[in-house]
C-alpha positions in Angstrom: -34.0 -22.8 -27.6 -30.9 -25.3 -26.8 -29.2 -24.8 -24.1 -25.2 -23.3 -24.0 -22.6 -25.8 -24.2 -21.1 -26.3 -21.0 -17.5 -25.0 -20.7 -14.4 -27.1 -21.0 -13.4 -28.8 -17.4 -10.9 -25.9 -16.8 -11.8 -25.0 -13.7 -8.7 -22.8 -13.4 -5.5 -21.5 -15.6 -2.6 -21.4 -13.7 -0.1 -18.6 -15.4 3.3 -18.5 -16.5 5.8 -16.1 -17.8 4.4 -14.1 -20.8 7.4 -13.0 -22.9 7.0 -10.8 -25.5 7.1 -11.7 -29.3 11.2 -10.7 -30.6 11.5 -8.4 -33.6 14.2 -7.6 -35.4 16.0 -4.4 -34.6 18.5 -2.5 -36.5 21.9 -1.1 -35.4 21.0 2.3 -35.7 17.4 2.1 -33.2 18.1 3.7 -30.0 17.4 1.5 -27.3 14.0 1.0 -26.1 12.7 3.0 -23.0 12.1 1.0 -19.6 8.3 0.1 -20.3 6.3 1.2 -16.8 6.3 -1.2 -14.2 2.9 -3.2 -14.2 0.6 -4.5 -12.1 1.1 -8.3 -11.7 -1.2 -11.1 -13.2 -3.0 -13.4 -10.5 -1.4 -16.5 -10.4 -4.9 -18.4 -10.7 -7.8 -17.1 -12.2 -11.0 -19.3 -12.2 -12.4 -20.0 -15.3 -16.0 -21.7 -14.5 -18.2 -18.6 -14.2 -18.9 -15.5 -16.5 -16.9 -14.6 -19.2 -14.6 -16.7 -18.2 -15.7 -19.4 -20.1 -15.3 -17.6 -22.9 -11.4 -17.4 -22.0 -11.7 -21.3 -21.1 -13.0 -22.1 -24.7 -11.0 -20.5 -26.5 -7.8 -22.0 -24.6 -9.7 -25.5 -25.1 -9.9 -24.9 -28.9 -6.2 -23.4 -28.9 -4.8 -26.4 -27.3 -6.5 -28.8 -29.6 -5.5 -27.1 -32.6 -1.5 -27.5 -31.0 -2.3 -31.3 -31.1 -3.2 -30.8 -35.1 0.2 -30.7 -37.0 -2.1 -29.0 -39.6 -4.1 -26.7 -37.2 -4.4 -23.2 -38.2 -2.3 -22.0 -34.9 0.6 -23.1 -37.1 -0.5 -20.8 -39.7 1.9 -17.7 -39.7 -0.8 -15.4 -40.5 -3.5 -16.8 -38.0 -1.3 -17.5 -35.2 -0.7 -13.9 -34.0 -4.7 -13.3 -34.3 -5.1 -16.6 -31.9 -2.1 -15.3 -29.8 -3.6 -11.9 -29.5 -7.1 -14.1 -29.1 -5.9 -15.2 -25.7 -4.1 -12.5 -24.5 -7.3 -10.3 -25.0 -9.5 -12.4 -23.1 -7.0 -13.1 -20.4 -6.5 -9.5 -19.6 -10.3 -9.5 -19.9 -10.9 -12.3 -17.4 -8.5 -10.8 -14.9 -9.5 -7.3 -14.9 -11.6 -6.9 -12.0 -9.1 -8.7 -9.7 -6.5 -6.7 -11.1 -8.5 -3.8 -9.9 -9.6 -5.5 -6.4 -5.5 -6.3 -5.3 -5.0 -2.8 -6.5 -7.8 -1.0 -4.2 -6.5 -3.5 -1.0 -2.6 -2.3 -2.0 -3.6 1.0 -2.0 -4.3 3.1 1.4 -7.0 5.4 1.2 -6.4 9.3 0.8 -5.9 10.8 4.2 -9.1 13.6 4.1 -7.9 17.0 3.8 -9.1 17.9 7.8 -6.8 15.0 9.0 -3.8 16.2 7.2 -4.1 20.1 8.3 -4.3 19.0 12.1 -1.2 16.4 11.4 0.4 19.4 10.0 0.2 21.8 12.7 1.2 19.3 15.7 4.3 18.4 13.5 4.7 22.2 13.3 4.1 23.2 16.9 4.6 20.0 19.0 4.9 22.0 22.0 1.8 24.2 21.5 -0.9 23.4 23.7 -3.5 21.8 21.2 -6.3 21.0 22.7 -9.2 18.8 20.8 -11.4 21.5 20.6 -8.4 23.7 19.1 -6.8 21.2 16.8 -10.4 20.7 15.5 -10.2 24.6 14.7 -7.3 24.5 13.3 -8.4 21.6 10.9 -11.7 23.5 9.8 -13.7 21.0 10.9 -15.7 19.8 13.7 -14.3 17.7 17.2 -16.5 14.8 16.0 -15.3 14.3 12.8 -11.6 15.1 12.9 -11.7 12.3 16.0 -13.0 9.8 13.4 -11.2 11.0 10.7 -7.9 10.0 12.6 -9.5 6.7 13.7 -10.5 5.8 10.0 -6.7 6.8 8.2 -4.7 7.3 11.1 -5.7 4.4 13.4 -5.7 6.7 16.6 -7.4 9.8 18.5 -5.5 13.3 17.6 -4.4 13.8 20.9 -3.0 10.2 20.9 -1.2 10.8 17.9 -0.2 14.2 19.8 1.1 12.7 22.7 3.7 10.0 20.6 5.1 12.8 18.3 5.6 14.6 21.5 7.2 11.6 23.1 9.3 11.2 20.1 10.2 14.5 20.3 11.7 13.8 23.7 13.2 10.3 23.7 15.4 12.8 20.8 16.4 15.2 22.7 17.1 12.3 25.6 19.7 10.8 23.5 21.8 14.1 22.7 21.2 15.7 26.4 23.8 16.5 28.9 23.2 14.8 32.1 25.2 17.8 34.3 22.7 20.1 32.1 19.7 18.1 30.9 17.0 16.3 33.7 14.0 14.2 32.6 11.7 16.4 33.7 13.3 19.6 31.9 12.7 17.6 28.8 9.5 16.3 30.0 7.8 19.6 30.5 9.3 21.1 27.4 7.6 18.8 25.1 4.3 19.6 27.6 4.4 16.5 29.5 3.5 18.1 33.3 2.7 14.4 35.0 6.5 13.0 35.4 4.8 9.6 36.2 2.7 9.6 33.2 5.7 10.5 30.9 7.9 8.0 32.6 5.2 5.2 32.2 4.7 6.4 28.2 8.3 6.4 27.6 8.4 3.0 28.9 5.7 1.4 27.0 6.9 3.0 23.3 11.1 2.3 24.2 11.2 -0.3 26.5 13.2 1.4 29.0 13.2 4.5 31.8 13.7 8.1 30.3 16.8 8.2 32.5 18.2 4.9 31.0 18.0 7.0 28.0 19.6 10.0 29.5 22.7 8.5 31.2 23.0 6.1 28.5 24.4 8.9 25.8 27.7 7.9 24.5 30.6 10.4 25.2 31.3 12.2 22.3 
């Protein structure tokens, strides 16, 4: 049995523009709806391996025939079949990386568990959660709501707690009333008891004392 013909030295295809084929279009057509946007093409695919060199062959045999004022690419009737030729095995030959930079642009789904807990602290910011309640509130377990959040939220629950409490006040900070607002009125009402804890959180997420923040609103 011989052996396969080595594929052409086209190790890789570097792509351009693909513009579509014009046709003629009367007066009278309404204009042609906005096409969906589409993933891009790679801007290299490598050709050496697989069905790849299928693609690379038939690019080879294209090109030489371009070299051939007789060639049957300058055949009306064959040239779209060689145009659609290409096409079809360059979609074919891209395809999985078209899926891979798809998957790696996409973030996974949040899980349903992580979503109800994220829910009710945006709903009750002030209630006292605890992990053992926010887990109850989710309908799941301590254990798996705490890696849950670490998988598709990057952070324990009552971390992520803690900032949208601390957002919550570094608001309320910049519309407060020194005469009638202190830190630690805010503090406590977004269920920060530890004013050195708050002060030292507020820091590290602003840059700057809660009090900065406070004295700093403009007069209105």
């Amino acid at each position: 049995m011989a052996a396969a013909a080595p594929a052409p030295r086209l190790p890789a295809v570097h792509f351009g523009p693909v513009l579509p084929l014009p046709r003629q279009v009367a007066r009278s057509d309404p204009p042609p709806a906005e096409p969906p946007p589409a993933a891009p093409l790679p801007a290299v695919a490598d050709l050496s391996t697989g069905g790849e060199r299928s693609l690379a062959r038939l690019a080879a045999l294209v090109r030489a025939e371009m070299d051939d004022p007789d060639g049957l690419v300058y055949q009306p009737v064959l040239a779209g079949q060689l145009w659609q030729a290409v096409l079809s095995g360059l979609l074919a030959a891209t395809a999985d990386r078209l899926r891979e930079d798809r998957a790696r642009r996409e973030p996974a789904s949040r899980p349903r568990a992580v979503k109800r807990a994220i829910d009710a602290m945006e709903a009750e910011p002030d209630r006292a959660f605890t992990a053992t309640s926010l887990a109850a509130a989710a309908g799941t377990s301590v254990r798996t709501l705490q890696e849950g959040f670490r998988q598709h939220v990057g952070m324990p629950p009552m971390a992520y707690l803690r900032r949208l409490r601390l957002t919550r006040a570094h608001a309320d900070l910049q519309v407060a009333e020194p005469g009638r607002e202190t830190v630690a009125s805010v503090a406590h009402r977004w269920g920060f008891a530890h004013l050195g804890r708050f002060a030292a959180a507020y820091r590290a997420e602003y840059g700057r004392a809660p009090a900065d923040t406070l004295h700093d609103r403009p007069a209105g």
